[in-house]
NURO-22556 format. One line per 8 residues: their letters; for each residue y, z, x of N, C-alpha, C. Coordinates in Angstrom, 2 decimals, decimal comma. Example, Ala and Ser with C-alpha at 12.3 -4.5 7.8 and 13.67 -1.06 7.14 Angstrom:
2
AS> -5,69 7,80 13,19 -4,50 7,80 12,30 -3,30 7,80 13,20  -2,25 7,08 12,85 -1,06 7,14 13,67 0,03 7,87 12,90;
% end
This chain:
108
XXXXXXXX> 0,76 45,49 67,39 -0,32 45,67 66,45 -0,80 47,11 66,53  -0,66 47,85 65,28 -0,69 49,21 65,41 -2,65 49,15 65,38  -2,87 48,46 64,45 -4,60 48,33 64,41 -5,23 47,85 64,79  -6,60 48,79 65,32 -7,54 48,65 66,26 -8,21 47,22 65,90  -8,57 46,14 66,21 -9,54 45,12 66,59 -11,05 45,09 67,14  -12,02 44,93 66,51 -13,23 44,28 67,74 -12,90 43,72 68,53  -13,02 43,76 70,03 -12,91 42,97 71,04 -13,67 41,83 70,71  -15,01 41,56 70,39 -15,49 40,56 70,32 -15,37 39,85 69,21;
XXXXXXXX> -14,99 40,51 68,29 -14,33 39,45 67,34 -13,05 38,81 67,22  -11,77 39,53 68,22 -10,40 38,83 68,52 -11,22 37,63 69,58  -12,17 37,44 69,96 -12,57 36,37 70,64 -13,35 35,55 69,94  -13,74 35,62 68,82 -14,02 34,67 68,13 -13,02 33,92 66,72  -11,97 34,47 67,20 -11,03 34,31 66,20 -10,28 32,92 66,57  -9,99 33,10 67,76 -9,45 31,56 68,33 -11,10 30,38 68,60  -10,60 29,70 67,84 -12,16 29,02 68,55 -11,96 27,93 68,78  -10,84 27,07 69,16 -10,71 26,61 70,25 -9,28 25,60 69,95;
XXXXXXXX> -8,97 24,69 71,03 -7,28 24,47 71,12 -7,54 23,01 70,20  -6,72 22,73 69,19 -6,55 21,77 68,10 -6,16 20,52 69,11  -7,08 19,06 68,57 -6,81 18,16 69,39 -6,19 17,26 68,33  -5,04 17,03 68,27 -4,57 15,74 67,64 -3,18 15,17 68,25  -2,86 14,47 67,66 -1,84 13,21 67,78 -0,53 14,62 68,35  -0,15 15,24 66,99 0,72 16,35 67,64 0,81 17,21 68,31  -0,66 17,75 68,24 -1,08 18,79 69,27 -1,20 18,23 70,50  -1,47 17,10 70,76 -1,38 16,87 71,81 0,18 16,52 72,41;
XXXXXXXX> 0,95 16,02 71,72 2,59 15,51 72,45 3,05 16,56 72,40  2,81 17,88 71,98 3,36 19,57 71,83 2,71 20,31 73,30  1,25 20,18 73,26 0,68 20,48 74,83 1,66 19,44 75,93  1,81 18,30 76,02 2,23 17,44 77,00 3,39 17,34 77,41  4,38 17,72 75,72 6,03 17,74 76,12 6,35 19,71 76,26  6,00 20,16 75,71 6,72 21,70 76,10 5,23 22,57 76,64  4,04 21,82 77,20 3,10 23,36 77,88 2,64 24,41 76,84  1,94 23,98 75,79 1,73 24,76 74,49 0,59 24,58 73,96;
XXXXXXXX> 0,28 25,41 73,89 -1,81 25,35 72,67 -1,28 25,41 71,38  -1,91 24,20 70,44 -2,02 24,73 69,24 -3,38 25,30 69,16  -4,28 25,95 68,41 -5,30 26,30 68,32 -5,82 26,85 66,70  -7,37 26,16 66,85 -7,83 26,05 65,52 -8,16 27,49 64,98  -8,19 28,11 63,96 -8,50 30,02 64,23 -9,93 29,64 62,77  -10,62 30,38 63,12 -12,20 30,78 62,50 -11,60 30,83 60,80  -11,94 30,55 59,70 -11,29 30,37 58,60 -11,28 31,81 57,85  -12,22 32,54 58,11 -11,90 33,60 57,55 -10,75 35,17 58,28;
XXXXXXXX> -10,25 34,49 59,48 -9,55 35,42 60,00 -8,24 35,61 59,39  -7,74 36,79 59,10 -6,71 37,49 59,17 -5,13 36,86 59,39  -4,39 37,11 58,98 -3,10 37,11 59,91 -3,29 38,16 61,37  -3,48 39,82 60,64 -3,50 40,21 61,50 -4,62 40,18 62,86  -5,29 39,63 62,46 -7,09 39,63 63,02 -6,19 38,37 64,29  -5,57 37,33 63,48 -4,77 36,10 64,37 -4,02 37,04 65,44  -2,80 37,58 65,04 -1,91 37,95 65,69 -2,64 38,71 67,12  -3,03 39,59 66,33 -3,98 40,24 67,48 -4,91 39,50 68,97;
XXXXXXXX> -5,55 38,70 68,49 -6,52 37,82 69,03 -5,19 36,88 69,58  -4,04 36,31 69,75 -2,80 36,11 70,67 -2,46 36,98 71,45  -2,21 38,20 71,23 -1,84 39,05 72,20 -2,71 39,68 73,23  -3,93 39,53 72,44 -5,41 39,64 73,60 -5,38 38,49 74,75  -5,45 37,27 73,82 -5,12 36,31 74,77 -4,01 36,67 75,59  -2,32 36,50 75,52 -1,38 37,10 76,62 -1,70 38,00 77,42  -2,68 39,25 77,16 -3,02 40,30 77,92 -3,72 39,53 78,92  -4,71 39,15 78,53 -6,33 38,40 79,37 -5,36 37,25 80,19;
XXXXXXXX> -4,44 36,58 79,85 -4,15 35,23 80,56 -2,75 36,01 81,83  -2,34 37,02 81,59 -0,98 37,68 82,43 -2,10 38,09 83,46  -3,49 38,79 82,90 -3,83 39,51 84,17 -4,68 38,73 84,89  -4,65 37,12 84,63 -5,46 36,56 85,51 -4,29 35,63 86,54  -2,85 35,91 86,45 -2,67 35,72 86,85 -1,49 34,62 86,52  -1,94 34,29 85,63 -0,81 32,69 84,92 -0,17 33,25 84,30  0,96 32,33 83,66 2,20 32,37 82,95 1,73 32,69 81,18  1,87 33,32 80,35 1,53 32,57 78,82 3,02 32,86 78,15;
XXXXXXXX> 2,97 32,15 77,21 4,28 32,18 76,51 3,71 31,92 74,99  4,60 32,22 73,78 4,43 32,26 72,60 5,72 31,42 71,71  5,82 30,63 70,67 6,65 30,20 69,78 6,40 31,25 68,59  7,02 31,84 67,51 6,71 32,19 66,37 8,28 32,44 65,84  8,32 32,70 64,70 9,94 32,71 64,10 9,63 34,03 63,36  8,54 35,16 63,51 8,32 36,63 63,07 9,06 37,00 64,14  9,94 38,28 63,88 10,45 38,18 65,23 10,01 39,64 65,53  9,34 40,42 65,01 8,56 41,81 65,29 7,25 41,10 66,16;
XXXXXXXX> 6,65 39,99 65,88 5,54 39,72 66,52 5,82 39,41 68,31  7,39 38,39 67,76 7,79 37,95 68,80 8,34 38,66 70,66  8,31 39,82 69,84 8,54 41,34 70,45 7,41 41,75 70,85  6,52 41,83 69,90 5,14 42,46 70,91 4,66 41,42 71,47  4,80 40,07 71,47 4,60 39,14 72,79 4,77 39,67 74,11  6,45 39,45 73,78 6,96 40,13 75,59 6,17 41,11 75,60  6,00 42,17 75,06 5,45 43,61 75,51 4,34 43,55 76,13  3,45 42,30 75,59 2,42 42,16 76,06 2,52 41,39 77,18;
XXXXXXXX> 3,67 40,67 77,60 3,61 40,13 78,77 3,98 38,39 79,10  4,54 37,70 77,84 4,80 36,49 77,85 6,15 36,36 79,05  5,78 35,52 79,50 7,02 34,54 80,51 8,06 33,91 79,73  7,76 32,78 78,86 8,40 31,98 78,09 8,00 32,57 76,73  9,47 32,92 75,86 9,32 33,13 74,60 10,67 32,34 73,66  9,85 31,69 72,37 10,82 30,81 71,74 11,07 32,11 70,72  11,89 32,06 70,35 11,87 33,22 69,04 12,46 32,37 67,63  12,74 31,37 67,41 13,17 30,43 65,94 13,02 29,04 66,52;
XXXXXXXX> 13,32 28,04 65,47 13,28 26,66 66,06 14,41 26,35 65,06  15,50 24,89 65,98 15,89 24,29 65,12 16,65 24,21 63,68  15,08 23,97 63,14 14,90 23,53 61,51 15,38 24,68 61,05  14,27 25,86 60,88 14,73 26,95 60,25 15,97 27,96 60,79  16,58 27,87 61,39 17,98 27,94 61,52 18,99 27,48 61,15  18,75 25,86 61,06 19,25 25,15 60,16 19,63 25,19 58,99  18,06 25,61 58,09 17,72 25,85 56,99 18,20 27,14 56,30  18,51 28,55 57,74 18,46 29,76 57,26 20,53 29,68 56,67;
XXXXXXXX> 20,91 28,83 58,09 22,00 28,65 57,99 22,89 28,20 56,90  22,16 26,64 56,56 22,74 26,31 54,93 22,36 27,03 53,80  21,68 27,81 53,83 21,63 28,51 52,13 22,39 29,72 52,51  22,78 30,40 53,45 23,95 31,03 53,24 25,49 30,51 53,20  25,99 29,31 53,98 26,99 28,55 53,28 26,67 28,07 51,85  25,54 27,86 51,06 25,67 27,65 49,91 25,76 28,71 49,44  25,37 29,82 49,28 25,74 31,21 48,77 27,00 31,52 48,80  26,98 31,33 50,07 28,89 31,94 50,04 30,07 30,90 48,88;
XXXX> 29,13 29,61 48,70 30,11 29,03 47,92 29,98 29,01 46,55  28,22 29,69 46,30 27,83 30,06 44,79 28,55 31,47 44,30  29,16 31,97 45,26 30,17 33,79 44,69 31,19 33,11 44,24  31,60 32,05 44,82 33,05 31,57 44,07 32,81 31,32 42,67;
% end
């Protein structure tokens, strides 16, 4: 993130970890926060306020890790210090995968 942030507002940006049915079997089976973000924030205001978090959670000592399928973001994760990083899932690989076999068969 090339741009500067309020500190105290990348902390009010996360406001707190999403409790439901999925969020919870996502915390329980892979060690993961979903989290609810303030409605008027940003992408970037988001992104930012994650990597604050990774900063703040590496130097206290614990592990943090990130999922995202941006893969420039997924980069300044590590930089910032993630342990565990997913960089795509699955689906959209899947997904990215078949519409270029259908392409390749729409040139014919």
């Amino acid at each position: 993130m090339s741009k500067n942030f309020n500190p105290e507002r990348l902390l009010q940006v996360l406001v707190a970890p999403q409790i439901s049915e999925k969020a919870t079997y996502i915390a329980d089976k892979n060690e993961q926060v979903v989290f609810i973000v303030t409605p008027d924030a940003t992408k970037p205001e988001v992104k930012a306020a994650v990597l604050d978090a990774i900063r703040r959670i590496r130097k206290a000592g614990k592990p943090a890790g990130v999922l995202s399928l941006d893969q420039e973001f997924v980069r300044e994760c590590m930089v910032a210090g993630t342990v565990f990083t997913a960089i795509d899932v699955d689906s959209a690989i899947l997904i990215r995968t078949a519409k270029q076999v259908l392409d390749g068969f729409r040139a014919l």
